[in-house]
Each structure stands twice: as C-alpha cells, then as structure tokens.
Backbone as CSV, one residue per row, in Angstrom:
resi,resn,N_x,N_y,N_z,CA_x,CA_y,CA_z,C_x,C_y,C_z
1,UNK,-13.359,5.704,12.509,-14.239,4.871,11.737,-13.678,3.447,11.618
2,UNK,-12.307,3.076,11.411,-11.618,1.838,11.151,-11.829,1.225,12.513
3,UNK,-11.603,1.928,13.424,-12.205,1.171,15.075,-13.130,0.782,15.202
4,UNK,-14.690,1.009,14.345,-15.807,-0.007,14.812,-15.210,-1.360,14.164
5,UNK,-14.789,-1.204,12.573,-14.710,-2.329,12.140,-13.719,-3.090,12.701
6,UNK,-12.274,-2.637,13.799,-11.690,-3.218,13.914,-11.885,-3.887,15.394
7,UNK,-13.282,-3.663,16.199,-13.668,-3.918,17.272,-13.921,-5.237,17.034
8,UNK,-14.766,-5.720,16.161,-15.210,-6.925,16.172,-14.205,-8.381,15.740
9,UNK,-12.817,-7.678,15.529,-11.700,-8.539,15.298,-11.288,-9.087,16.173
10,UNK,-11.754,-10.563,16.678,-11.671,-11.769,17.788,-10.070,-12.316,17.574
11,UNK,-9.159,-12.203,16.541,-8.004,-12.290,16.362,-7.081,-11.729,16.427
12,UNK,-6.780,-10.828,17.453,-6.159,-9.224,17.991,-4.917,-9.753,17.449
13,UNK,-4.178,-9.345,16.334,-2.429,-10.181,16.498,-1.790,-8.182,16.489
14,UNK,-1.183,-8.100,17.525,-0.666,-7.111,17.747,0.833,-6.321,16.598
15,UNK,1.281,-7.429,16.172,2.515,-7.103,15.422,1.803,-7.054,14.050
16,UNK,0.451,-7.639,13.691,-0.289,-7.097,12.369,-0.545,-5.941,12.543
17,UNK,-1.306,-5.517,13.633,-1.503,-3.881,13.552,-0.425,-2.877,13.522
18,UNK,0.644,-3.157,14.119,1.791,-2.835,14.280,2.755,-2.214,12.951
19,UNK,2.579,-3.676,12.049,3.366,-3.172,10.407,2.006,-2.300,9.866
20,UNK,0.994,-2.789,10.202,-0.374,-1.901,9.653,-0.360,-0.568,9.518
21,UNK,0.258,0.056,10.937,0.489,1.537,11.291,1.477,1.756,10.614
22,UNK,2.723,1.189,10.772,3.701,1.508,10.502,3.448,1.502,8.449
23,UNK,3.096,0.943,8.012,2.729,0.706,6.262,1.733,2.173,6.147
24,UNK,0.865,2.698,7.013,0.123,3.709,6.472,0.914,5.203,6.990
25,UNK,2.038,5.077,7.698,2.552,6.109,8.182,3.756,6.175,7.435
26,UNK,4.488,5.188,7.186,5.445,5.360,6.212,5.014,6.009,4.384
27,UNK,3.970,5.493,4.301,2.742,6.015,3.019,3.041,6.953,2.759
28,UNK,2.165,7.734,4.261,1.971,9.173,4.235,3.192,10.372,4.141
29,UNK,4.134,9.951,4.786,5.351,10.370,4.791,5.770,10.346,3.435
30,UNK,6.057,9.551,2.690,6.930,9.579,1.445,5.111,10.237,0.497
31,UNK,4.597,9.749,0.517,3.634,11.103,-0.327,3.228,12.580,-0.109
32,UNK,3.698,12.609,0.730,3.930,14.335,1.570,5.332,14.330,0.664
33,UNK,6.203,13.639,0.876,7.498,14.389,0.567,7.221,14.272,-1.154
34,UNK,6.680,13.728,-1.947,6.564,13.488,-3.611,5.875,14.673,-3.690
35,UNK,5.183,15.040,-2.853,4.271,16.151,-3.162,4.902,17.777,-2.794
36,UNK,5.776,17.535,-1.696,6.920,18.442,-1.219,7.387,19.295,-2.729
37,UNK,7.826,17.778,-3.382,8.884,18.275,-4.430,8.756,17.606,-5.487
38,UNK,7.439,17.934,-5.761,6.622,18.163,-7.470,6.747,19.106,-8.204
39,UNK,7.275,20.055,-7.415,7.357,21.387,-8.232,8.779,21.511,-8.553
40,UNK,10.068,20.644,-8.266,11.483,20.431,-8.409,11.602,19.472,-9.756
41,UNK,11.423,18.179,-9.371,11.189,17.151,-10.145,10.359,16.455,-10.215
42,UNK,10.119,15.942,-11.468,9.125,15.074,-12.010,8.859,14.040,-11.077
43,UNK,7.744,13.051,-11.642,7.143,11.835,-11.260,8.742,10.422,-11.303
44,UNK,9.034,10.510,-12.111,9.893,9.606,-12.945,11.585,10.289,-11.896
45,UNK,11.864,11.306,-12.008,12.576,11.312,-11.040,12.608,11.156,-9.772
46,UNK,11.603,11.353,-9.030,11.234,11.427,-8.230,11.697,9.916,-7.725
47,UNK,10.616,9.171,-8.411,10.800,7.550,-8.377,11.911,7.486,-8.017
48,UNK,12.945,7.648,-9.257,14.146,7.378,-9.364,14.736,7.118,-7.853
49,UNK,14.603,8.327,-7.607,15.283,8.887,-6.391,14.669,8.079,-5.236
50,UNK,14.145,7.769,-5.098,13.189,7.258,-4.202,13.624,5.591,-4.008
51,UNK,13.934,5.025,-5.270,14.025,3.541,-5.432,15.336,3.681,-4.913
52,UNK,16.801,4.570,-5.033,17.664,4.734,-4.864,17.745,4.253,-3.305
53,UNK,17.296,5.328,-2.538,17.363,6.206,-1.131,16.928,4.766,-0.219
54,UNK,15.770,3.837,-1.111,15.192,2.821,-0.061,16.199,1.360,-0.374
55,UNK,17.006,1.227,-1.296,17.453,0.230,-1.739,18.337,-0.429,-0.668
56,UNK,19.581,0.456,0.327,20.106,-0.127,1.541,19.115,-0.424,2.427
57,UNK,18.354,0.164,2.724,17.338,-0.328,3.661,16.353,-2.115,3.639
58,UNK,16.330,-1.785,1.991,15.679,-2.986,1.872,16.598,-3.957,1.884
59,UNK,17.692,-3.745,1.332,18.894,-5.062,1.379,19.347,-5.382,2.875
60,UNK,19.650,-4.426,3.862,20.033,-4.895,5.211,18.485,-5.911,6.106
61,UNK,17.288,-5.339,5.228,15.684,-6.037,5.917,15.991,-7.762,5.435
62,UNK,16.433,-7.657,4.112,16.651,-8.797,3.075,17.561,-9.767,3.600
63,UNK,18.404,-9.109,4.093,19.603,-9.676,4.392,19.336,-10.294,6.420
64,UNK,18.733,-9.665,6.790,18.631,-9.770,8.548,17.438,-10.952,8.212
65,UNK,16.522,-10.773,7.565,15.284,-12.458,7.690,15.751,-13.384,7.235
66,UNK,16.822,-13.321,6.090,17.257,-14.307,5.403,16.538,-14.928,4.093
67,UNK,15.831,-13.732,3.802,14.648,-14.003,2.390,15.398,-13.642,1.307
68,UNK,16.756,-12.821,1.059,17.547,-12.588,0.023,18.650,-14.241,-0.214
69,UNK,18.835,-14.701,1.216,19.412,-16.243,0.848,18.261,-16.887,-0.059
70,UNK,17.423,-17.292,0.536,16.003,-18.148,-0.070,15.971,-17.665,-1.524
71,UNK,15.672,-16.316,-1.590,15.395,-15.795,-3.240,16.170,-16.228,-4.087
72,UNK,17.737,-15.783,-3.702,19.008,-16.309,-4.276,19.012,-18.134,-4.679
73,UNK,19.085,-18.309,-3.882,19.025,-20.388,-4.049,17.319,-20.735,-4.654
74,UNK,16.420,-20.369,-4.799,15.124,-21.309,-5.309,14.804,-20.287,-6.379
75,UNK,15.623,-18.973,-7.025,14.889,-18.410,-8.177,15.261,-19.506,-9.837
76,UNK,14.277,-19.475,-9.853,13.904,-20.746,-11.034,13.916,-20.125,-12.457
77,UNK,15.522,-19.610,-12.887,15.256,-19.234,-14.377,15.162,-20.293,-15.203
78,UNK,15.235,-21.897,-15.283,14.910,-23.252,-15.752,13.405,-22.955,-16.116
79,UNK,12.644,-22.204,-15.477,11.131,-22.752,-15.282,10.976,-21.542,-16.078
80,UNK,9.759,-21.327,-17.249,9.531,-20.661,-18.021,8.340,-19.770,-17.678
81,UNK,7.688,-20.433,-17.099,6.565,-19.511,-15.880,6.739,-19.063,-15.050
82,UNK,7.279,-19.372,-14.483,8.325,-18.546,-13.258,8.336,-17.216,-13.668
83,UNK,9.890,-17.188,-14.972,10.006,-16.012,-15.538,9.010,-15.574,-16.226
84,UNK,8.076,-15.961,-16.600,6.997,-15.067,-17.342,6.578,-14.186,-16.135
85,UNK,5.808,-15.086,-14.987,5.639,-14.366,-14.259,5.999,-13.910,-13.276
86,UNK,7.303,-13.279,-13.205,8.237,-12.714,-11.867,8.351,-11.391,-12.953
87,UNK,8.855,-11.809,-14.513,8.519,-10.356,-15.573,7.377,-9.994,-15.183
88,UNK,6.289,-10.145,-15.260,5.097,-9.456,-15.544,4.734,-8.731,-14.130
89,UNK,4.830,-9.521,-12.898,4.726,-8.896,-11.371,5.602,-7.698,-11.335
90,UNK,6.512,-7.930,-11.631,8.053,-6.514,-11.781,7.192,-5.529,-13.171
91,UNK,6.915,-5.468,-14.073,6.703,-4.712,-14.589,5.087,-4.011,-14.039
92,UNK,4.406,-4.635,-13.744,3.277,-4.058,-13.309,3.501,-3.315,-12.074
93,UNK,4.361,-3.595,-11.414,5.029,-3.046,-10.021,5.302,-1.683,-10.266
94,UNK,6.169,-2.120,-11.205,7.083,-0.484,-11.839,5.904,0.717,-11.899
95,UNK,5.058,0.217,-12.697,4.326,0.759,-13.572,3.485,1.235,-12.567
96,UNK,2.546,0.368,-11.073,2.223,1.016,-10.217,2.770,2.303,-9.441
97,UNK,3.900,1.715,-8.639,4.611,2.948,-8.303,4.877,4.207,-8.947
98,UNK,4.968,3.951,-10.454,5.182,4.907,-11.508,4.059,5.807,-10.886
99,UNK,2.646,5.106,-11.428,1.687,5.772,-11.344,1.101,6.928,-10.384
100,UNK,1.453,5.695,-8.634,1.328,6.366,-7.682,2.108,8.250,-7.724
101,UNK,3.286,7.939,-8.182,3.793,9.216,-8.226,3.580,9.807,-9.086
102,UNK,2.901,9.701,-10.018,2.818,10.181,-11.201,1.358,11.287,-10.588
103,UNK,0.335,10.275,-9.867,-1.307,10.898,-8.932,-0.766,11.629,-8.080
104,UNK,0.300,11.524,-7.383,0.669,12.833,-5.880,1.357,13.814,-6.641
105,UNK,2.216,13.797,-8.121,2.599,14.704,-8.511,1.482,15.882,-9.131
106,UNK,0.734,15.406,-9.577,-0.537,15.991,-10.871,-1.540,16.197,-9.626
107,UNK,-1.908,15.581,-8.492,-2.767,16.127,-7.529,-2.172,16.528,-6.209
108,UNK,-2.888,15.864,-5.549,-2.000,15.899,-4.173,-2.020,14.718,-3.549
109,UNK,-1.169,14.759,-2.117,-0.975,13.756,-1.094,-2.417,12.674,-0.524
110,UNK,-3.150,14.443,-0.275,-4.330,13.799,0.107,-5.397,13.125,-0.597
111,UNK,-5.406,12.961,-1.967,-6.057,12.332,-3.652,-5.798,11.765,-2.960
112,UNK,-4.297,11.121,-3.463,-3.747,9.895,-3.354,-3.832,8.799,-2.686
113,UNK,-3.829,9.790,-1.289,-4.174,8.422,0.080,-5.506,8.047,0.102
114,UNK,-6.863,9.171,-0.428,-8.181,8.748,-0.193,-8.554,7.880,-1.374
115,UNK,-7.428,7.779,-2.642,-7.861,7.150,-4.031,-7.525,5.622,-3.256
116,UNK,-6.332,5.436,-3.215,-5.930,3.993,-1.870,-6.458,3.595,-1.154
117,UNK,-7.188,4.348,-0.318,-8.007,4.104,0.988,-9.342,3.077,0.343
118,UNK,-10.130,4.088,-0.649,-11.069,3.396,-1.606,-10.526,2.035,-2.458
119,UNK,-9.509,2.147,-2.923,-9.244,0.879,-3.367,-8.940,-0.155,-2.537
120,UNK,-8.239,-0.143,-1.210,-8.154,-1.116,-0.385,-9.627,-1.581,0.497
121,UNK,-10.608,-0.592,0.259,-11.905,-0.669,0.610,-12.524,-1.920,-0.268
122,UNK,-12.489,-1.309,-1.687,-12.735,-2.692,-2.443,-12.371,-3.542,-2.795
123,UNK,-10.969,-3.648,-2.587,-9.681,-5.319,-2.173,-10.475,-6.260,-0.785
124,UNK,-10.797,-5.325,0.379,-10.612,-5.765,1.423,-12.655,-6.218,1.001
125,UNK,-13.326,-5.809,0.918,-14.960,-6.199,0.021,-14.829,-7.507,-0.653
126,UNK,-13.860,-7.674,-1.820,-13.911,-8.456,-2.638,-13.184,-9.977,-2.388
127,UNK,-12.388,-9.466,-1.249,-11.484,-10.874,-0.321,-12.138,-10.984,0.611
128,UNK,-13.362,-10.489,1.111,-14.147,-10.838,2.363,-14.895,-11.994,1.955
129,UNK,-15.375,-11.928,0.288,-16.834,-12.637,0.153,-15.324,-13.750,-0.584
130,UNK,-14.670,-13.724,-1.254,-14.019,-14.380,-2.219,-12.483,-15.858,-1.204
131,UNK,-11.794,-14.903,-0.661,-11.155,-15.611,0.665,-11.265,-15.792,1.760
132,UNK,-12.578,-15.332,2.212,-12.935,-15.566,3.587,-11.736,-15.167,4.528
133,UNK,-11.682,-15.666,5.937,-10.659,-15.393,6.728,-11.060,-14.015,7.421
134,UNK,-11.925,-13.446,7.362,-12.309,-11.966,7.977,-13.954,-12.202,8.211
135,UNK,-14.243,-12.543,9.638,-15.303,-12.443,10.540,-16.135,-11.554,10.125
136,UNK,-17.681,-11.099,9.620,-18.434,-11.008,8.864,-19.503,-10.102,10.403
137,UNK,-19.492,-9.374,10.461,-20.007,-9.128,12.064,-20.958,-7.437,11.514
138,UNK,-21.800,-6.857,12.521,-22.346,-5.766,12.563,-21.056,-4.939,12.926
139,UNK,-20.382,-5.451,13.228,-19.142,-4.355,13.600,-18.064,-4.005,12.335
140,UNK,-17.977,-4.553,11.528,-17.325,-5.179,10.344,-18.232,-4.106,9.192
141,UNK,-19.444,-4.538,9.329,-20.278,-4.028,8.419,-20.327,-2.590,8.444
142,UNK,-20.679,-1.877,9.518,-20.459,-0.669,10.498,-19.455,0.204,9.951
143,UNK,-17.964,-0.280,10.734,-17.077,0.145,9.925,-16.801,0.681,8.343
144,UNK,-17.021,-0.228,7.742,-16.973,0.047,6.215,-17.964,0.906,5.929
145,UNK,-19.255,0.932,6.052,-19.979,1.878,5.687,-19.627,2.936,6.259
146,UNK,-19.363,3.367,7.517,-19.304,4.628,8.082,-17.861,5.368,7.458
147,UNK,-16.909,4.367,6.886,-16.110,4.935,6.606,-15.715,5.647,5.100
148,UNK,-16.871,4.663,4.464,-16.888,5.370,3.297,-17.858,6.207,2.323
149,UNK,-19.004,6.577,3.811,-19.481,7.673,3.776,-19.246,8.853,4.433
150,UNK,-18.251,8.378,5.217,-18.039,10.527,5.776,-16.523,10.779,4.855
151,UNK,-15.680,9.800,4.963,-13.954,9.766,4.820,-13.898,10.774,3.809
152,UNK,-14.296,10.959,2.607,-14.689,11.369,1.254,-15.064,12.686,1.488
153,UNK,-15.956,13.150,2.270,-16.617,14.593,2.179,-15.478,14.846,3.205
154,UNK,-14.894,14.580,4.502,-14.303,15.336,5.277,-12.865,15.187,4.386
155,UNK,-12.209,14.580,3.535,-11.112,14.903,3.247,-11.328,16.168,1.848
156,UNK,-12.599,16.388,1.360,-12.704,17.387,0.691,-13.186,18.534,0.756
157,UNK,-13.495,18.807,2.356,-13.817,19.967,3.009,-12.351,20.413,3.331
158,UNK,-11.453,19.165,3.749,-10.280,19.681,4.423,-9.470,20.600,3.320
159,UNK,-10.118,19.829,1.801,-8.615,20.628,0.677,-8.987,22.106,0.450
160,UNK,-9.944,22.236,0.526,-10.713,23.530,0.432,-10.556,24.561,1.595
C-alpha cells in the first residue's frame, strides 16, 4: 500500500528510504522484544533497561558525526528559553517512550505499531496541507487511502 503513495515521489533520495527502513525495522524489533518480556518486567523497567543497552551506541553515533562536539560548545544554559524548552522536549520524550512501553506492555507489538502507523498517517496529513514539501498527486492520495482502509482490518484478522 505505501508503494502507490511512494510511486509518485519525483525526489527518490535513496539514503531517506534507507534510515526509513531501517527506523521501522529497528521499531519492530525492540517492540517484539518489550512484548517478549512483559510478562518478566514492567513497562518502567523495561525502559530502564532499554535506555541503558542503547546509550553506547548512541554515544559512539554522537561521537563519529560530531553532533555531541556541537551540542557540547552551543548548549545555551545563559538563555532561559532554551532551558525551558530543552526541559519540556526531554520530559515529554520521557513520558512518550514511557508510554510507548507502557501500550506494548498492556497490549501488544502489533497495537502498537498499527496505533503509530495511524498517527504518523495523521502527522504526515497535517504537514502535507500545513508544510508543504510533499507532491500532492493521485498516487499520494491512493496510497493513504488504501492504506488506511485495509491496514486496520488485516492487522486484526491477523491477532485473532
């Protein structure tokens, strides 16, 4: 279904699709495994564990672009907005992720990814008409509808 809409994309950038796959496969993987071991530990541990396990990974990513130099030298605790809002992005963060695990623990994997799927449905709706930058086509249109009329019944035939 994402292939009609992604047919009519005249801007093929290959290394976007690339982290694209790689962002919905890495997803799926770590919500399979929250869901693995819901019945061990909680949501909140889980996290825990989780923020732990990815933290070298993200520091050697941090460290190889050179975005942990940049962060380091231009973070602006002088500026009072700044910190208001670098607090408020970090706590809403938390509080997402919280959540996310909190939905694969109390349901399942597959909720989770089709509750996401729908919400990036209406991110990607609401930045079409609002930021432009995404080509407006029968193929475009296509896509989205077809996808969020079957996606829904076939992932709830599948839980059954």
């Amino acid at each position: 279904m994402k292939r009609i809409a992604g047919f009519g994309d005249l801007a093929f950038d290959p290394h976007a699709y690339f982290f694209g796959f790689a962002s919905v496969l890495s997803q799926a993987m770590y919500l399979l495994l929250v869901q693995k071991h819901a019945d061990d530990i909680g949501a909140a541990e889980s996290l825990h564990l989780n923020s732990y396990n990815t933290l070298p990974m993200l520091l050697v990513c941090s460290v190889g672009s050179g975005e942990l130099r940049s962060a380091l030298h231009d973070f602006a605790l002088s500026d009072l907005g700044f910190v208001v809002t670098f607090t408020v992005v970090t706590v809403f963060g938390c509080l997402l992720n919280y959540l996310l695990f909190l939905c694969t623990t109390y349901n399942s994997a597959l909720t989770t990814s089709i509750t996401g799927t729908l919400k990036t449905i209406i991110q990607t709706v609401i930045g079409m008409f609002t930021f432009g930058g995404i080509s407006i086509n029968i193929f475009t249109i296509l896509g989205i509808l077809i996808f969020e009329q079957f996606l829904p019944r076939d992932a709830m035939h599948a839980r059954y």
